[in-house]
C-alpha positions as YAML, in Angstrom:
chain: A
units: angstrom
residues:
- id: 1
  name: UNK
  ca: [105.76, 98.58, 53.29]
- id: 2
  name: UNK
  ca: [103.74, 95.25, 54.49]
- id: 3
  name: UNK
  ca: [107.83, 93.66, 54.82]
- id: 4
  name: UNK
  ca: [108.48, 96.39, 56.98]
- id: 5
  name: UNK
  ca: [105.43, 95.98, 59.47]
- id: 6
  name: UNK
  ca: [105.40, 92.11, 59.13]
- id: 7
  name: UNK
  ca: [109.19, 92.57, 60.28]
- id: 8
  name: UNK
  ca: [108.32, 94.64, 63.38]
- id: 9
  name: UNK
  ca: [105.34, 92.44, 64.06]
- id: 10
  name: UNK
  ca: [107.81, 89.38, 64.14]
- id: 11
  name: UNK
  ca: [110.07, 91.53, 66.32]
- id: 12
  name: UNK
  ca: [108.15, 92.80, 68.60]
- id: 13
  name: UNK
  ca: [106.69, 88.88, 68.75]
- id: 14
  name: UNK
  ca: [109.98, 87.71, 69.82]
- id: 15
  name: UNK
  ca: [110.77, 90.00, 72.45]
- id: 16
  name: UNK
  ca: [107.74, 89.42, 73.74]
- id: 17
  name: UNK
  ca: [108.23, 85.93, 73.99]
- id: 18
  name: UNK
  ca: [111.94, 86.28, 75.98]
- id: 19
  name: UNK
  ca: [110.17, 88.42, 78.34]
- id: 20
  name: UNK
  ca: [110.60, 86.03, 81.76]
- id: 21
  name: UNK
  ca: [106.95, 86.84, 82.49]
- id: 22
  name: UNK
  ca: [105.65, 85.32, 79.62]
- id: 23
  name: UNK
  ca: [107.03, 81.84, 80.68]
- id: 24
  name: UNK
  ca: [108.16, 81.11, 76.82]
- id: 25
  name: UNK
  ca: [111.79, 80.30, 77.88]
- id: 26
  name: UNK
  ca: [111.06, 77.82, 80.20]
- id: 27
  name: UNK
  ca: [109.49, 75.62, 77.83]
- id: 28
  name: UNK
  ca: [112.16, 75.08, 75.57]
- id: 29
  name: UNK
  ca: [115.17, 75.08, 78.73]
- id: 30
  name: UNK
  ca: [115.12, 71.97, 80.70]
- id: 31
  name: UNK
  ca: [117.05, 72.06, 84.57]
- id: 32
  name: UNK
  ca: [120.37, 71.12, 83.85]
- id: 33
  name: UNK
  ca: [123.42, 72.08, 85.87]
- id: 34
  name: UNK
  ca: [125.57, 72.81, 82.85]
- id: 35
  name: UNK
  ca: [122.60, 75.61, 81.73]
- id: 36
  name: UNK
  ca: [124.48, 79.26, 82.17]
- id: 37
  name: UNK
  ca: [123.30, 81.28, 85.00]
- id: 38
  name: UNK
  ca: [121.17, 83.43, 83.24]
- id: 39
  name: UNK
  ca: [119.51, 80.98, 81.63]
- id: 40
  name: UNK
  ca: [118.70, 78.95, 84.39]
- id: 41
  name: UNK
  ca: [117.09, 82.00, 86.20]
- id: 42
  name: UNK
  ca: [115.04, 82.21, 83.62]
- id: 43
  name: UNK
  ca: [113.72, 79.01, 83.40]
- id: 44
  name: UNK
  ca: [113.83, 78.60, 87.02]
- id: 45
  name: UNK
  ca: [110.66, 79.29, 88.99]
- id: 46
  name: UNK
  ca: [111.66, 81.61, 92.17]
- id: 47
  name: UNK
  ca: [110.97, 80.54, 95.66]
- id: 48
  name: UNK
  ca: [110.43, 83.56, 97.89]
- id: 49
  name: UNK
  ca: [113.41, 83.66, 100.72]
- id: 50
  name: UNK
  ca: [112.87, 82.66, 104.29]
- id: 51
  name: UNK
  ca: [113.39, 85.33, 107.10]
- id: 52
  name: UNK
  ca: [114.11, 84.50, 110.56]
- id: 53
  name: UNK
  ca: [114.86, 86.63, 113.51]
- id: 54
  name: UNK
  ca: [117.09, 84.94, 115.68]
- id: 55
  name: UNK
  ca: [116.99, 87.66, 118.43]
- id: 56
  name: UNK
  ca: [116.13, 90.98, 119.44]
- id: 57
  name: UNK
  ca: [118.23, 92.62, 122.71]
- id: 58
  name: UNK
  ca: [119.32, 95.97, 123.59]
- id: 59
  name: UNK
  ca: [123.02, 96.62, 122.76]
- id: 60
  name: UNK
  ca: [123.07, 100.07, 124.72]
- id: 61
  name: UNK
  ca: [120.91, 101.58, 126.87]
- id: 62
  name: UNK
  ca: [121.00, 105.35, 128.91]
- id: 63
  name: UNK
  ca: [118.40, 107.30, 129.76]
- id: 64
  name: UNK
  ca: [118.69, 109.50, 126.67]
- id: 65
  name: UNK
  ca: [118.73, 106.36, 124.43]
- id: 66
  name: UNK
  ca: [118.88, 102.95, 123.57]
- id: 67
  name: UNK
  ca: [119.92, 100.92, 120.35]
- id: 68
  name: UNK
  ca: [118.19, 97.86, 119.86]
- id: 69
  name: UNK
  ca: [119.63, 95.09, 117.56]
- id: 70
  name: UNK
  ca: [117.96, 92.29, 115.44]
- id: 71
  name: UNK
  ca: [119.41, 89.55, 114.16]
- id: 72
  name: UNK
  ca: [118.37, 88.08, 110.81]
- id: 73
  name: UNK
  ca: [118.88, 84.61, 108.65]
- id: 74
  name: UNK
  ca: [117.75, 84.96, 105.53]
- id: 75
  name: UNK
  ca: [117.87, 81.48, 103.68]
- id: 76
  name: UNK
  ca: [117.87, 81.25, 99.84]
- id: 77
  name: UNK
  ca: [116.23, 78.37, 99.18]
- id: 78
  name: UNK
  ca: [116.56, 78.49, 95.12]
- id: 79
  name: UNK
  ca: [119.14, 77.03, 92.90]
- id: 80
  name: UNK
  ca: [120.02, 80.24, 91.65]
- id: 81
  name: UNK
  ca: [121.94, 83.17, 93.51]
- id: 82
  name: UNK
  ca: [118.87, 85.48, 94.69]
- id: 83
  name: UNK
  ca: [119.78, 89.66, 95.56]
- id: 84
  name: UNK
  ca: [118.33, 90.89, 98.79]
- id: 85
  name: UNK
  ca: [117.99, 94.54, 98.01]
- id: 86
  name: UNK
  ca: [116.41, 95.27, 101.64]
- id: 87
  name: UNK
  ca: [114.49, 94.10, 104.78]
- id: 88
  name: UNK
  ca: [112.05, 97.03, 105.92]
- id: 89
  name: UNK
  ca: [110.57, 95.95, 109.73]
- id: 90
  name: UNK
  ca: [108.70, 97.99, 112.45]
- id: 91
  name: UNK
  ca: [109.88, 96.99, 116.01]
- id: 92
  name: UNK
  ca: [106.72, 96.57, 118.62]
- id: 93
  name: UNK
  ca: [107.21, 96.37, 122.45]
- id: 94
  name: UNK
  ca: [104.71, 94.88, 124.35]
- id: 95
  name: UNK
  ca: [102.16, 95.40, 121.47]
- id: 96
  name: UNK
  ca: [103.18, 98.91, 120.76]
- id: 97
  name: UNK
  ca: [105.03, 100.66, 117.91]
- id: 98
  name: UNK
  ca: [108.53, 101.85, 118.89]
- id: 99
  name: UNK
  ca: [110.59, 102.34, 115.98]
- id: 100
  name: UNK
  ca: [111.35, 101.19, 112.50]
- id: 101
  name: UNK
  ca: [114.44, 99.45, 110.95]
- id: 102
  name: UNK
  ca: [115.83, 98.89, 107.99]
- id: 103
  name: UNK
  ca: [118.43, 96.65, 106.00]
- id: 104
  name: UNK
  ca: [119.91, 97.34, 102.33]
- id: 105
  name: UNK
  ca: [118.34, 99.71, 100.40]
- id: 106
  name: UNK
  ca: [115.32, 99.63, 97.42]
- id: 107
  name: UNK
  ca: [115.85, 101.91, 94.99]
- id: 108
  name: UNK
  ca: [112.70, 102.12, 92.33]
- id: 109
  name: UNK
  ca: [113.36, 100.79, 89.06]
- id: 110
  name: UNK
  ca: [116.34, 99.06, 89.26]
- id: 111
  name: UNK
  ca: [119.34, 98.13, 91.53]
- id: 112
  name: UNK
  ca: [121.14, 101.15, 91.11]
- id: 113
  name: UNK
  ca: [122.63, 101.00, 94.65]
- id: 114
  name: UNK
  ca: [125.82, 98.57, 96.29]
- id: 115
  name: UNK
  ca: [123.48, 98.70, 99.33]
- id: 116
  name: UNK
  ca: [122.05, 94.75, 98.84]
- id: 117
  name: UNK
  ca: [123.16, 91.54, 100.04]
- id: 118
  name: UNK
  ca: [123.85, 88.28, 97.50]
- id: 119
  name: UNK
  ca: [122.14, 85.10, 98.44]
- id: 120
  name: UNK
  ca: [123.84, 82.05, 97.26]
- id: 121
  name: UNK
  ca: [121.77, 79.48, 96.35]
- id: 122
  name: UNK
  ca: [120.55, 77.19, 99.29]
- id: 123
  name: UNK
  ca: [122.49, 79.41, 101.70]
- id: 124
  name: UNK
  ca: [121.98, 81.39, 104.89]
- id: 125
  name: UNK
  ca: [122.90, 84.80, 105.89]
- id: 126
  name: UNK
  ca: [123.42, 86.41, 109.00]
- id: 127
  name: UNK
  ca: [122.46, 90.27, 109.05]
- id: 128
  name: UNK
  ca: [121.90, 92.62, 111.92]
- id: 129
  name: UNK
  ca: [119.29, 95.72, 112.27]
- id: 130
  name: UNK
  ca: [119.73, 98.32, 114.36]
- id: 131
  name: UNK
  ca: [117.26, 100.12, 115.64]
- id: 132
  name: UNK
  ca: [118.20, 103.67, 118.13]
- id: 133
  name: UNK
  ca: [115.25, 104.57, 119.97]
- id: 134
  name: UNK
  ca: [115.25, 108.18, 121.77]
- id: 135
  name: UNK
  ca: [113.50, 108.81, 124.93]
- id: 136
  name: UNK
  ca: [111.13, 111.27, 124.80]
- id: 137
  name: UNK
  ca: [109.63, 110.83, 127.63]
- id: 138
  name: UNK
  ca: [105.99, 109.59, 126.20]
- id: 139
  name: UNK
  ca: [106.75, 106.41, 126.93]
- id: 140
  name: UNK
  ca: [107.53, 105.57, 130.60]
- id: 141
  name: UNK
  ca: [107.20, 101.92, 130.64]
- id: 142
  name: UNK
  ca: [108.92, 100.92, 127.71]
- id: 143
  name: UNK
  ca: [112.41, 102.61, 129.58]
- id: 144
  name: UNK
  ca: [111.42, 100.90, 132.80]
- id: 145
  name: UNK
  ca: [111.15, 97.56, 130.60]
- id: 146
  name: UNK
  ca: [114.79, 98.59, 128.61]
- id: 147
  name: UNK
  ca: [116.25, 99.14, 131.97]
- id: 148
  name: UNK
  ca: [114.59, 96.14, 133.94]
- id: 149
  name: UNK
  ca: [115.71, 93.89, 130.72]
- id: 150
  name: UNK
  ca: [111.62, 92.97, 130.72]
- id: 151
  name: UNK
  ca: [111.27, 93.24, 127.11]
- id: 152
  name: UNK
  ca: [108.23, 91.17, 125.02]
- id: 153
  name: UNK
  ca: [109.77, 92.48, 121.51]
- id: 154
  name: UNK
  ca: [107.53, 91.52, 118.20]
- id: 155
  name: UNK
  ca: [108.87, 92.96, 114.68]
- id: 156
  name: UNK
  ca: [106.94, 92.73, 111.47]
- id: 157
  name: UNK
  ca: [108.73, 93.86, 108.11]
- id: 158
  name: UNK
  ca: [109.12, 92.97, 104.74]
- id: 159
  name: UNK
  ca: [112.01, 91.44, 102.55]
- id: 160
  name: UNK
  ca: [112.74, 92.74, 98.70]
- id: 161
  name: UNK
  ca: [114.53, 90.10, 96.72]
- id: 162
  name: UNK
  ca: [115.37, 90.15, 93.45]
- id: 163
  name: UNK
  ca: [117.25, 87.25, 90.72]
- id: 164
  name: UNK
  ca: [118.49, 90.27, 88.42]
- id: 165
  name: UNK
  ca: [119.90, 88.48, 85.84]
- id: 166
  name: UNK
  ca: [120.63, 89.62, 81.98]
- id: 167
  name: UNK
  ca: [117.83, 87.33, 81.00]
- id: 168
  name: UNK
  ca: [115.32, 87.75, 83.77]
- id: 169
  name: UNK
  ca: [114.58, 89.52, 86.78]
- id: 170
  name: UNK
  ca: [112.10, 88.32, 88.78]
- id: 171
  name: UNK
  ca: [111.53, 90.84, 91.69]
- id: 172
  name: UNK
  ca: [109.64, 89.80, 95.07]
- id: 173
  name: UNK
  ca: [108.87, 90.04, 98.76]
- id: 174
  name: UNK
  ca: [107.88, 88.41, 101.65]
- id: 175
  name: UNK
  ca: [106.28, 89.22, 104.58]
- id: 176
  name: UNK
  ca: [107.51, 88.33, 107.89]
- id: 177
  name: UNK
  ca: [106.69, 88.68, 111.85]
- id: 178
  name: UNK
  ca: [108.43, 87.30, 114.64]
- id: 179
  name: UNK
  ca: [107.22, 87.64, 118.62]
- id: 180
  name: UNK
  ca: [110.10, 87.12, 121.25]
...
């Protein structure tokens, strides 16, 4: 009986100690190149990824509606291949909220979706948003800015990354905002 629960105390001691929160494997795996993937996740402390919007323009435009497209680089500035799982932003014309866009997808839990983007180490990648705005009429001078091309665009979102290894995942996010 005290075998038994000194057995699951070890256990439980042990997993514990793999966990990639609890720092443990770090300590005992130095950075070296020949280190498997998984293993150098693990031990490797993640840097969050850099988001830059290159530039905002209207693709279309009619009176009924107008799609709006951002452009994204997303650097990976770790040694490791990072997941983007998706880059949330709200679109603002001349200070004022005129649609939402989105990028990938973030599923709770886990990455149970095909809908992300892999980041290869010390790499950039181009991605595009689209946003469609409808007119509703409400908003008179943003269409008289869309069809003047007079647009002062600013966009403020968030980017999900995670390293989603066998041996660690170490989820984050950034926040970003851009004026143009």
């Amino acid at each position: 009986m005290i075998g038994a629960a000194v057995g699951i105390l070890i256990a439980m001691t042990v997993v514990v100690a793999l966990l990639p929160s609890s720092g443990f494997l770090k300590i005992f795996i130095q950075e070296n190149p020949q280190v498997p993937g998984g293993l150098k996740a693990a031990s490797t402390e993640i840097k969050p990824v850099v988001v830059t919007i290159t530039k905002t323009s209207v693709l279309s435009f009619t009176n009924k509606e107008s799609i709006i497209d951002t452009k994204f680089d997303v650097l990976n500035p770790n040694d490791v291949t990072v997941i983007l799982e998706a880059i949330t932003y709200d679109l603002y014309e001349n200070g004022i909220l005129v649609g939402h866009g989105q990028i990938g997808e973030r599923l709770e839990g886990a990455l149970e979706s095909s809908n992300y983007y892999t980041l290869v180490e010390h790499y950039a990648n181009q991605l595009d948003g689209k946003v469609i705005l409808e007119n509703t009429g409400n908003n008179p001078e943003l269409w008289s800015a869309l069809q003047k091309n007079d647009t002062k665009w600013s966009i403020v979102g968030q980017a999900f990354y995670n390293t989603n290894t066998v041996l660690s995942g170490q989820p984050g996010s950034i926040g970003f905002n851009s004026t143009q």
